[in-house]
C-alpha positions as CSV (number, residue, x, y, z in Angstrom):
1,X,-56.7,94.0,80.4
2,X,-56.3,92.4,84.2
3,X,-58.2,89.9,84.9
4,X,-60.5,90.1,88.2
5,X,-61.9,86.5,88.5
6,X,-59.6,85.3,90.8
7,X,-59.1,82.1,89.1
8,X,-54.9,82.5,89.3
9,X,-54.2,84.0,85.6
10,X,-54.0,87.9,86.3
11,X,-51.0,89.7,84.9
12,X,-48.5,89.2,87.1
13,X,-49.3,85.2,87.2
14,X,-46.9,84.2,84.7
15,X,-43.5,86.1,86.5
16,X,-44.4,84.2,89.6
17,X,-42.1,81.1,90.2
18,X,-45.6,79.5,92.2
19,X,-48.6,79.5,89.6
20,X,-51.4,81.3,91.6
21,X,-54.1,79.4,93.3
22,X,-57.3,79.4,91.8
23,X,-59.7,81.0,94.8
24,X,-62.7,79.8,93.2
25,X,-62.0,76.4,93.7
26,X,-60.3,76.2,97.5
27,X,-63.6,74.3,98.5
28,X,-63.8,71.9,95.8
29,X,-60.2,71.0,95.8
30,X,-60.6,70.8,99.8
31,X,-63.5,67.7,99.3
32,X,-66.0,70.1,99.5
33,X,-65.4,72.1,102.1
34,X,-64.3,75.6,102.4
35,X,-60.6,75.2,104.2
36,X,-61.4,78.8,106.3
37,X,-58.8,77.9,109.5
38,X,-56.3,77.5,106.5
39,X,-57.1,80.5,104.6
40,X,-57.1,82.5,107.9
41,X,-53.5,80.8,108.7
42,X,-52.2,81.8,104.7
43,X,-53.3,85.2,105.4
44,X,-51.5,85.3,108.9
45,X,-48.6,84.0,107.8
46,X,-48.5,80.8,109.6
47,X,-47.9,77.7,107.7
48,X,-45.6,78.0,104.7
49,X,-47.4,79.1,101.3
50,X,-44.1,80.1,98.8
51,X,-46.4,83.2,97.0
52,X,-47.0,84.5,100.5
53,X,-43.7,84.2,102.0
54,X,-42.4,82.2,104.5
55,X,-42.7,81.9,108.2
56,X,-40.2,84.3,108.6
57,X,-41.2,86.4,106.4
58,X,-45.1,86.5,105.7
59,X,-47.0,89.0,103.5
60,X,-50.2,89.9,105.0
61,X,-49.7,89.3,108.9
62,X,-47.6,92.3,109.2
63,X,-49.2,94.5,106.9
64,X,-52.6,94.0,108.9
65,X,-50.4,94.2,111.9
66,X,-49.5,97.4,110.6
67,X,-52.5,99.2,109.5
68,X,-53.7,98.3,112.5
69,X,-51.2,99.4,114.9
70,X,-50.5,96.5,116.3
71,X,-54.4,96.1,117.7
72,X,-54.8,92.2,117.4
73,X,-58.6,92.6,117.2
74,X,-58.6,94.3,114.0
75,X,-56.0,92.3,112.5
76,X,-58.3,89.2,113.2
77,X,-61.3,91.2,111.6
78,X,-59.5,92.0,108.3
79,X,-58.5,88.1,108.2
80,X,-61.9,87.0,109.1
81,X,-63.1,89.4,106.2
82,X,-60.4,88.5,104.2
83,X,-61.4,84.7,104.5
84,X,-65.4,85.2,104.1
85,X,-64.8,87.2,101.1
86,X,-63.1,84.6,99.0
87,X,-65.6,81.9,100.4
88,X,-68.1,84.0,98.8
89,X,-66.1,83.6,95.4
90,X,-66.1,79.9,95.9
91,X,-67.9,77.7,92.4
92,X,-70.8,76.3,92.8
């Protein structure tokens, strides 16, 4: 059965050559503070994050990019969901 609790350890976590992160610890492995800029960036595509491609070749910019036809507003309001949703997952 999959896991859901986005600690990193679903299925598909062992074929990856890059473990997972754990999203339910990003702000206590950030020294308390929720990194949002970064998690926004990951999402982009901008700084280099191996399980989300490269530079060159990001994940989630161009599929937002596409779904949203190329409107830059609505790419930047799935990120900014994107981004509060796993803050909300963050451990206490």
């Amino acid at each position: 059965m999959p896991r859901k609790d986005a600690k990193g350890s679903g299925p598909a976590a062992s074929a990856m050559k890059t473990p997972p992160a754990d999203l339910t610890a990003l702000t206590k492995n950030s020294g308390g503070k929720y990194p949002a800029s970064h998690m926004a960036g990951v999402l982009r595509g901008q700084p280099t994050a191996a399980s989300h491609g490269s530079q060159d070749m990001p994940i989630s910019g161009p599929l937002f990019s596409s779904i949203s036809q190329e409107h830059e507003s609505q790419v930047q309001q799935r990120t900014t969901n994107l981004t509060t949703g796993i803050e909300t997952m963050q451990s206490k």
